[in-house]
C-alpha positions as CSV (number, residue, x, y, z in Angstrom):
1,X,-10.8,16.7,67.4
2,X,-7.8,18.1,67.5
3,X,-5.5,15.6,67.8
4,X,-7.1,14.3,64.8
5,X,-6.0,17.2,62.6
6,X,-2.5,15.6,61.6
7,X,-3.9,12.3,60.8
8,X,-6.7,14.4,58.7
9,X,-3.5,16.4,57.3
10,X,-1.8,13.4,56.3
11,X,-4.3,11.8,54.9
12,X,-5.4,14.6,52.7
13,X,-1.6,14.4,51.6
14,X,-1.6,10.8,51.0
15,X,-4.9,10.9,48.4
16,X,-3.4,13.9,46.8
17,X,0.4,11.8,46.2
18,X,-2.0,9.0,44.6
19,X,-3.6,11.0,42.3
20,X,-0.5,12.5,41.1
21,X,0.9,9.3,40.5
22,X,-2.2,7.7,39.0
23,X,-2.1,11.1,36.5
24,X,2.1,10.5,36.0
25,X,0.8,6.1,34.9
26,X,-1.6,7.3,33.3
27,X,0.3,9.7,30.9
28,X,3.5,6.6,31.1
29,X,1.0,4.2,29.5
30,X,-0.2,7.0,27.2
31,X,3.6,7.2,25.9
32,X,4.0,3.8,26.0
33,X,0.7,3.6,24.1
34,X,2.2,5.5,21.5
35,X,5.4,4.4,21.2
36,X,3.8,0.7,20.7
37,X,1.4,1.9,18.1
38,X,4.4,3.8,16.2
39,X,5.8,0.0,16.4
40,X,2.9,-1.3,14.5
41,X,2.3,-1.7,11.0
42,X,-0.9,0.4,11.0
43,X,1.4,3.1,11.5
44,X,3.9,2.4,8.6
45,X,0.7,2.9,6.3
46,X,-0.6,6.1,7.6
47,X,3.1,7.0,7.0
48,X,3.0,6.4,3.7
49,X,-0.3,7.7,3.0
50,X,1.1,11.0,4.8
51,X,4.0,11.0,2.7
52,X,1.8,11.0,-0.8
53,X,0.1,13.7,0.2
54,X,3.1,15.5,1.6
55,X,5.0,14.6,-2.0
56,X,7.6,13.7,0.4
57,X,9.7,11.3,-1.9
58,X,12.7,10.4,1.2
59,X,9.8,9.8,3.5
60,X,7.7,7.6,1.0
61,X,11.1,5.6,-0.1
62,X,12.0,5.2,3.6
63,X,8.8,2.8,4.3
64,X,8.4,1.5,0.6
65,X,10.9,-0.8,-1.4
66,X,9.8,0.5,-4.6
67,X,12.7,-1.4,-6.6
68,X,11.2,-4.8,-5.0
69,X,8.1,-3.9,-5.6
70,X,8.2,-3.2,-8.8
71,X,10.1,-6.5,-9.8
72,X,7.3,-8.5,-7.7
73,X,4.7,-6.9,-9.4
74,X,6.2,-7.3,-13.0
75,X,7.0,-11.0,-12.4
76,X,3.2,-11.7,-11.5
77,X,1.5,-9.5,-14.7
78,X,4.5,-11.3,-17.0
79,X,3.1,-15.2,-15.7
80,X,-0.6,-13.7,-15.6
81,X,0.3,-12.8,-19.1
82,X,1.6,-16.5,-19.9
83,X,-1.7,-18.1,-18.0
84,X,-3.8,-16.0,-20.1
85,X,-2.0,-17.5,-23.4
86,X,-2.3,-20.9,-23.1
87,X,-2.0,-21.8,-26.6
88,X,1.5,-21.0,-26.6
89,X,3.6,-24.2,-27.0
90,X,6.8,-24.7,-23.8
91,X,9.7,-23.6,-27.2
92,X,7.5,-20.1,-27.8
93,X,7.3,-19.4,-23.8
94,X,10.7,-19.9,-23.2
95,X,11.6,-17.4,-26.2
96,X,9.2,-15.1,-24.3
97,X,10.6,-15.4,-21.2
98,X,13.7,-14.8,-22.6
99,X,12.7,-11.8,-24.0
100,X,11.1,-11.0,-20.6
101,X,14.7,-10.9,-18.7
102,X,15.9,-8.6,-21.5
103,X,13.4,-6.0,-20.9
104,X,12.2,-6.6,-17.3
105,X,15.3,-3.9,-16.2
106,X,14.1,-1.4,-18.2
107,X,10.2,-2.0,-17.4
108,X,10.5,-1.7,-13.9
109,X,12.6,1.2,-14.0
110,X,10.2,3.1,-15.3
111,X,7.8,1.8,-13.1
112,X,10.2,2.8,-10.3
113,X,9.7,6.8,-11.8
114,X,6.5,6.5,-12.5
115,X,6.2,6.0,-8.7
116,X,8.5,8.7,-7.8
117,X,7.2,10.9,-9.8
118,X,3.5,10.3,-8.7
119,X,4.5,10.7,-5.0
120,X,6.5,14.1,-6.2
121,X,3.8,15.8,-8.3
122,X,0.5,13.7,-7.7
123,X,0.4,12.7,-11.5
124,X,2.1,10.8,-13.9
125,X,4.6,11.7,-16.6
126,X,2.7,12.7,-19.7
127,X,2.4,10.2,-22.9
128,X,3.9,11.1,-26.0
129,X,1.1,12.9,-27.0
130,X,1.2,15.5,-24.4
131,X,-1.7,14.2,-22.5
132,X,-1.1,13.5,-18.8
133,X,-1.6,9.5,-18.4
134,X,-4.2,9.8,-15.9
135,X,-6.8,12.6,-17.1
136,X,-10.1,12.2,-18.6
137,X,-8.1,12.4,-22.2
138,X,-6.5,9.0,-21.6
139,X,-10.0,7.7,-20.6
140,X,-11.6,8.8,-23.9
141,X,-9.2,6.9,-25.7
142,X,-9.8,3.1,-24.7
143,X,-9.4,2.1,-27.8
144,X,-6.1,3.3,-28.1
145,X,-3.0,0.5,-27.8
146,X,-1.3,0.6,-24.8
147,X,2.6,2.8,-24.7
148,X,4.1,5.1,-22.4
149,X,4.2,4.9,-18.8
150,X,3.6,1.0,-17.3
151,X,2.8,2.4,-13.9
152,X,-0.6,3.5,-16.0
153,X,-0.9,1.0,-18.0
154,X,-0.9,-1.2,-14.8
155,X,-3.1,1.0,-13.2
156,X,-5.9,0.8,-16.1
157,X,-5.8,-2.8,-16.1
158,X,-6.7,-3.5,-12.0
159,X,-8.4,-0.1,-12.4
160,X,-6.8,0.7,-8.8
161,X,-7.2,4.2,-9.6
162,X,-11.0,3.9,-9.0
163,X,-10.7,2.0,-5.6
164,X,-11.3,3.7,-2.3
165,X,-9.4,2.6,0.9
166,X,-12.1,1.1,3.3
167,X,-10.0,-0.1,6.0
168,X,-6.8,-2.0,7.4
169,X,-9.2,-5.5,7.5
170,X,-6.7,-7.5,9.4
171,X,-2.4,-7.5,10.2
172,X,-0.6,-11.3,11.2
173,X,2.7,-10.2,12.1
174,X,5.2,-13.2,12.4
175,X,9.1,-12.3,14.0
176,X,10.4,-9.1,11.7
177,X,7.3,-9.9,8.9
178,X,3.5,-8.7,8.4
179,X,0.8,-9.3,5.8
180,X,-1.7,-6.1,5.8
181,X,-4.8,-6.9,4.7
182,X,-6.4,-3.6,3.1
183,X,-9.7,-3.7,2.2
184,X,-10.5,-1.9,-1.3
185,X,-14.2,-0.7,-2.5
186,X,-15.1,0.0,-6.2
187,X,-18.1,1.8,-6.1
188,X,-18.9,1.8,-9.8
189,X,-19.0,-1.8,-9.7
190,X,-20.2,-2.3,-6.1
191,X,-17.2,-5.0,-5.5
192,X,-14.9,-5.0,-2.3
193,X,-11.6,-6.4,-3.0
194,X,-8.4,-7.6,-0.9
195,X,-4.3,-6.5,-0.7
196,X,-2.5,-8.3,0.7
197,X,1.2,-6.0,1.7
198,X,3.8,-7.7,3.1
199,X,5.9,-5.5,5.2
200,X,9.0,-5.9,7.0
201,X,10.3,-4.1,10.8
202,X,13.1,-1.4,10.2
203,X,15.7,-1.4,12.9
204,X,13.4,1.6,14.4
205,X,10.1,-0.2,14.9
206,X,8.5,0.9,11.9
207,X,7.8,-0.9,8.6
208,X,8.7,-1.0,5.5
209,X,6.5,-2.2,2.1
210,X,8.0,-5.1,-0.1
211,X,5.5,-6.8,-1.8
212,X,2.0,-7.2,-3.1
213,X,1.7,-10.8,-1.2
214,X,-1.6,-11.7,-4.1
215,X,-1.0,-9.1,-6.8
216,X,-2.2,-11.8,-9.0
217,X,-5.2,-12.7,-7.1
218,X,-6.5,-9.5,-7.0
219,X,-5.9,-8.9,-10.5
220,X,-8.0,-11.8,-11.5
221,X,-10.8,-10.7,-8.8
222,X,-10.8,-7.3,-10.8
223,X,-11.0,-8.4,-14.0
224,X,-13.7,-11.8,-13.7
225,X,-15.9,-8.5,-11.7
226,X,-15.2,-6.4,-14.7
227,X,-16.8,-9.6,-17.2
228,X,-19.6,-10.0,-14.6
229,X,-20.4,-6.4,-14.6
230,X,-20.8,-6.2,-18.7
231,X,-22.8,-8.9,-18.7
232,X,-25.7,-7.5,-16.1
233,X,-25.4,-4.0,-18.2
């Protein structure tokens, strides 16, 4: 029995060298875990949703192209705009989109602010009224014609100020490009709708926001709901 007492010993040794190196993989795939998910585009988003709540502006601007958003955005209202008007004849639409390339700096400038400022302070710019853009003051006045702030005005007409985040519904990533598929709940309205973010890799693995891939899809979802919903009250 005795001379079995260094094999026993060495034995003992050997199981205990395995475990510590199953522990050590273990917590190396649990890094490497990480590191991969900080890679994805999941991540990029709760970035940004960190960053809103934060009011961190650098952090925000870092993984969203405002500026490009912004343009994207008013290029889809401005031809929305134009489907919606089909009575005009091709000499008044090109004096409209004319007029559309004069002002488009300027309108997504301030949508560019409007942003900023959001992210900074958690509200909009008050209207020249004095009335913050998005408190119960601005809703008791739907009559009113639209002015001030576009970012608002944007926000009244797909009503994304009343949609809930559900989930991340599904991410295609293709080379240095993703489309995030967010799923978005009314509850008012009992509607789900689609977003579909294009995002593209920064040089450190994380991603950045460019575009609202079907801005004008969803837009059109929100408001046929909005006629559907009338007509059952």
């Amino acid at each position: 029995m005795e001379e079995m007492a260094p094999y026993e010993a060495g034995n003992g040794r050997n199981k205990k060298f395995i475990a510590i190196a199953i522990v050590i993989l273990l917590v190396i795939c649990g890094i490497g875990g990480y590191l991969y998910y900080k890679r994805t585009p999941a991540y990029s988003m709760q970035l940004i949703q960190e960053s809103v709540k934060e009011h961190n502006w650098e952090k925000f601007s870092r993984h969203v192209d405002t500026k490009n958003l912004a343009d994207a955005a008013f290029d889809d209202i401005i031809e929305i705009s134009m489907e919606e008007r089909g009575d005009l004849d091709e000499h008044t639409k090109a004096l409209a989109m004319s007029f559309v390339k004069l002002v488009k700096p300027n309108i997504t400038s301030l949508l560019e602010s409007a942003v900023k400022e959001y992210v900074e302070t958690g509200e909009f710019k008050k209207d020249e009224t004095g009335n913050a853009k998005n408190n119960s003051t601005t809703q008791n006045k739907k009559a009113a014609p639209k002015k001030g702030n576009p970012a608002d005005n944007l926000l009244q007409d797909t009503k994304a100020d009343k949609l809930k985040f559900s989930s991340i519904k599904s991410t295609e990533e293709s080379d240095s490009t993703a489309i995030v598929t967010l799923e978005l709940r009314d509850e008012a309205a009992s509607a789900n709708y689609e977003l579909k973010i294009r995002m593209i890799q920064l040089e450190d693995g994380t991603w950045k926001v460019s575009k609202i891939d079907n801005l004008k899809e969803f837009y059109k979802a929100v408001k046929e709901n909005e006629k559907q919903h009338k007509k059952a009250a």
